[in-house]
C-alpha positions in Angstrom: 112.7 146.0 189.9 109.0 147.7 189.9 106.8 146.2 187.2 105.8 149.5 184.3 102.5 149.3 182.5 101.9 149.5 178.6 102.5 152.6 176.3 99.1 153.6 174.6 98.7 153.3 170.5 95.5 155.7 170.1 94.0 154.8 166.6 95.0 157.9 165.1 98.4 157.7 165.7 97.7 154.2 164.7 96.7 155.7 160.9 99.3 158.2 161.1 102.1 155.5 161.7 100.7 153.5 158.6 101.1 156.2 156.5 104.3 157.0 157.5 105.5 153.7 156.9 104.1 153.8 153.9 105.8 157.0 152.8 108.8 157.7 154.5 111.6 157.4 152.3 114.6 155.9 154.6 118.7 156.2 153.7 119.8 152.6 153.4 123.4 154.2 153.8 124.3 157.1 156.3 126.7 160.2 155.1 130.5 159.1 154.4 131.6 162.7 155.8 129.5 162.2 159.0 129.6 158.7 159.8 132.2 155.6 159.6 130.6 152.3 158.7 132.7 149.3 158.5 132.9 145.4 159.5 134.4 144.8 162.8 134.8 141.1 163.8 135.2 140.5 167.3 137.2 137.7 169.5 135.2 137.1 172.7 135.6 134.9 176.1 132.5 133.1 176.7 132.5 129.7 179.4 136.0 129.3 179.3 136.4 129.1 175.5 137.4 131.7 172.8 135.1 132.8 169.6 135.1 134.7 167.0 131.8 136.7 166.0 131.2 138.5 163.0 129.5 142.2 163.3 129.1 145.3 161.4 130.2 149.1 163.4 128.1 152.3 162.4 129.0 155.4 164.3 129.1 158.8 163.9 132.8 160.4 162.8 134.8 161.6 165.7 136.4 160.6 169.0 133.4 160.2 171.3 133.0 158.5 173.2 129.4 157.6 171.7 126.6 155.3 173.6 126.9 151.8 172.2 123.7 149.9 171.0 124.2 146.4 170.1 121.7 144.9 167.8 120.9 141.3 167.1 119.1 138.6 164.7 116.5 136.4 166.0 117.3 132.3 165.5 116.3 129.6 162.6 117.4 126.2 161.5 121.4 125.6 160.4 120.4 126.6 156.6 119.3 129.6 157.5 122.3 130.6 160.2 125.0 130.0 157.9 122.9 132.9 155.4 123.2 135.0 158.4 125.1 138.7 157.6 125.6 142.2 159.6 124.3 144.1 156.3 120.9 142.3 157.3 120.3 145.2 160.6 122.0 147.5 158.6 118.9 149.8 158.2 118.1 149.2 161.9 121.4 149.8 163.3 121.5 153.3 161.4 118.9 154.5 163.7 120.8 154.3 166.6 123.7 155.6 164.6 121.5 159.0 164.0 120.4 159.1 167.4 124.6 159.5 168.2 125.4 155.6 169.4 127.8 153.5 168.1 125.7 151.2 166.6 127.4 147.2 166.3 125.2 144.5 164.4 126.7 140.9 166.4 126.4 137.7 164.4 126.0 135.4 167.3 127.9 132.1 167.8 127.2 129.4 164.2 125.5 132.1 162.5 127.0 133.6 158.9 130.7 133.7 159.5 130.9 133.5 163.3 132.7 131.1 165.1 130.4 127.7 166.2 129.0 125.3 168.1 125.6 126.3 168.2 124.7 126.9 172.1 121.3 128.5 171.9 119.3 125.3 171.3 116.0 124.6 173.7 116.3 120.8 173.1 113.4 120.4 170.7 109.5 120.3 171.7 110.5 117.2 174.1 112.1 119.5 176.4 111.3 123.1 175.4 114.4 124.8 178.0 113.4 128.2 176.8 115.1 130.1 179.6 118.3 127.8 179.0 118.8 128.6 175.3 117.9 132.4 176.2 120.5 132.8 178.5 123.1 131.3 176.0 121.9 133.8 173.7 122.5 136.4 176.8 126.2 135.1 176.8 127.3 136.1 173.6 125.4 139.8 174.1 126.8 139.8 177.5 130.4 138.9 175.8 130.2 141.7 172.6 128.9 144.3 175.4 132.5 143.6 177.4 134.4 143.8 174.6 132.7 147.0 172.6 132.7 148.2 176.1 136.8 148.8 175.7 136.8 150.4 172.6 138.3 154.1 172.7 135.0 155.4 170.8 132.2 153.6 173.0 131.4 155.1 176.5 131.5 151.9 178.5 129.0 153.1 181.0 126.0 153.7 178.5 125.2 151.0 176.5 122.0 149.3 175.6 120.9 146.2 173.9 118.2 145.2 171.1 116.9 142.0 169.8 114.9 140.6 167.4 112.8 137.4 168.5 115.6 134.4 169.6 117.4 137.6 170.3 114.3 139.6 171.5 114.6 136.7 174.4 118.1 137.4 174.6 118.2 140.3 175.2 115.3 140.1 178.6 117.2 137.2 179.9 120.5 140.0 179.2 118.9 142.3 181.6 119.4 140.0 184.8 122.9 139.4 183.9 125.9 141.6 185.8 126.9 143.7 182.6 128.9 147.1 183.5 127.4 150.3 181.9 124.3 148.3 180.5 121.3 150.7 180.6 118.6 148.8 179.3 117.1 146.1 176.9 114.7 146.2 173.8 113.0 143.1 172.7 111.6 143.2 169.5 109.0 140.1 168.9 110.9 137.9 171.4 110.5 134.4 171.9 111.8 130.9 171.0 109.4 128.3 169.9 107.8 128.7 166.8 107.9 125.5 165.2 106.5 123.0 168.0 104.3 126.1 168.3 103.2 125.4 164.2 102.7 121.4 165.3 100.4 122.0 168.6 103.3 121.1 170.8 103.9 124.8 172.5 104.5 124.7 176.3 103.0 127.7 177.5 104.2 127.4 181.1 107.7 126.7 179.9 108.0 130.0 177.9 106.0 131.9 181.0 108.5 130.4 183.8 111.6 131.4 181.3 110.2 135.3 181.5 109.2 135.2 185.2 112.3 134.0 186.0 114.2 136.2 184.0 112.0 138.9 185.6 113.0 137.8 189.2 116.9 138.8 188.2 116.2 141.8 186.1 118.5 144.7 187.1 117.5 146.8 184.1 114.8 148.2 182.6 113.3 146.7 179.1 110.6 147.6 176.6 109.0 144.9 174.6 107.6 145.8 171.4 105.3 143.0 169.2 102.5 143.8 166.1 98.9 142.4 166.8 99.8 140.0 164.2 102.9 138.4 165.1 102.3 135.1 162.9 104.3 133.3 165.7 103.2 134.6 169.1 99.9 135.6 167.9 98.1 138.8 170.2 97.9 137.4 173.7 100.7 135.5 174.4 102.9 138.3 174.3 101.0 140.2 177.1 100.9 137.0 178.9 104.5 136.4 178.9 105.4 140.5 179.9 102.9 139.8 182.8 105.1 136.4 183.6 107.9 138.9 183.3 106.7 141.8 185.4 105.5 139.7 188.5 108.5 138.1 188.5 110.0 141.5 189.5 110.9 142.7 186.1 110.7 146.8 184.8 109.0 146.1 181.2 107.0 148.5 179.0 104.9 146.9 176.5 103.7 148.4 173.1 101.5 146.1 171.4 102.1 147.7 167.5 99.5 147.7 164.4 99.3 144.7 162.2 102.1 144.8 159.8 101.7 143.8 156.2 100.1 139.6 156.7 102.9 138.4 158.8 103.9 141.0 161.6 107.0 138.3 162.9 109.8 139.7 161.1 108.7 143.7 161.5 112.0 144.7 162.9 113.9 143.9 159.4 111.7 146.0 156.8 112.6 149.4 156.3 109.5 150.5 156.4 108.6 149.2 160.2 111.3 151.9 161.3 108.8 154.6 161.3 106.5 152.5 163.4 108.8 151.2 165.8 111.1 154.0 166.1 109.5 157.0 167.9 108.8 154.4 170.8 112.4 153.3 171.3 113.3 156.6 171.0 111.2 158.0 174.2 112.1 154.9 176.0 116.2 155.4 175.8 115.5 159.0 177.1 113.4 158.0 179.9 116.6 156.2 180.6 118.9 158.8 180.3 120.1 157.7 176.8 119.9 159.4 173.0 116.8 158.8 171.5 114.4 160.2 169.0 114.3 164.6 169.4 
């Protein structure tokens, strides 16, 4: 895959995307008589052994079949999995749904109500195995895709995925893996890390190798999409780890975002980062030949 280069933020559309998210009033819930929103666990295959994962379906009302996008949660500590819910991308997975996909929020494996063990654990700041736990997190995408995939509504062929920091990760290492009908792959703020990050024990070449070599099996193309003041990644590592990714063979455009609010990490969740983040995804899906934003 040929590497892309960077989308440009000029700093008026810089101010102009402030204000909008500032005053952009956005539906928390789409139109009963034009959409169908309801929880749609799923039973998946996934080395050998059988889960299943919890996830919330938002589509538009009618046969289709619709474009799929699968959207998923980044990755905390046990406390915070098991407070895990679908109704937590619900905003976010309501774009997609406008933009005529069939939008599914997946609860991967030991989060909220899915089915455990955890598998998406990097062994600590001793060992760091960033590409191993991203792949795991790649499994259960890969899995929901296959199964979504079969639905009468989804067309099988176009689908994409999205992911928010653990699942920002997931959803790079995703676009080396041999899904059928995947398009492409977003990464919101990805990366795993943080806390030996917060106690001076980050291993920089760890988390670089884990991109190059998920570059070096990419098959799709991905955007990758971070604020200047992710309170995790900081402004440089990002570009450091999309340059890993790229010269390891990888198609990635990056769009480094405005600050948002004090602590630009968790962007993807508040409403009103969906006018930011938005028009960009948008003109990426339909340089890929998906729905996007008119």
């Amino acid at each position: 895959m040929r590497p892309s280069g960077l989308f440009k933020l000029p700093g008026a559309a810089v101010v102009l995307l402030a204000v909008l998210a500032t005053c952009q009033a956005i539906a928390g819930t789409l139109p009963a008589d034009r959409y169908v929103t309801q929880p749609i666990p799923i039973t998946v295959e996934i080395g050998g052994a059988r889960y299943r994962l919890d996830g919330l379906m938002i589509r538009p009302k009618g046969k289709g079949p619709f474009p799929l996008a699968l959207v998923t949660h980044g990755s905390c500590g046990k406390s915070c999995r098991k407070k895990r819910s679908p109704t937590q991308l619900h905003d976010q997975a309501n774009v997609f749904a406008e933009w005529g996909y069939a939008a599914y929020v997946l609860i991967r494996r030991d989060n909220g109500d899915s089915d455990g063990p955890y598998a998406e654990g990097y062994g600590g700041c001793k060992t760091q195995a960033y590409a191993r736990a991203a792949r795991a997190t790649a499994a259960d995408m890969a899995a929901a895709l296959r199964h979504l995939a079969q639905l009468s509504y989804v067309d099988g062929n176009r689908m994409v995925a999205v992911g928010q920091s653990g699942g920002g990760i997931g959803a790079v290492a995703l676009s080396g893996m041999k899904v059928p009908g995947l398009r492409a792959t977003v990464n919101f703020a990805g990366g795993r890390g943080g806390g030996c990050l917060r106690r001076g024990k980050f291993d920089e070449r760890a988390m670089s190798g884990a991109y190059r070599s998920f570059g070096g099996d990419a098959r799709v193309p991905t955007l990758w999409l971070y604020t200047q003041n992710d309170n995790y990644w900081g402004p440089k590592r990002p570009k450091r780890w999309h340059k890993a990714f790229t010269d390891g063979g990888g198609t990635a455009d990056f769009v480094h975002l405005p600050p948002f609010r004090t602590k630009g990490h968790s962007y993807f969740y508040k409403q009103a980062a969906i006018p930011i983040w938005s028009p960009f995804v948008g003109k990426f899906l339909r340089q890929q030949g998906l729905p996007g934003q008119p």
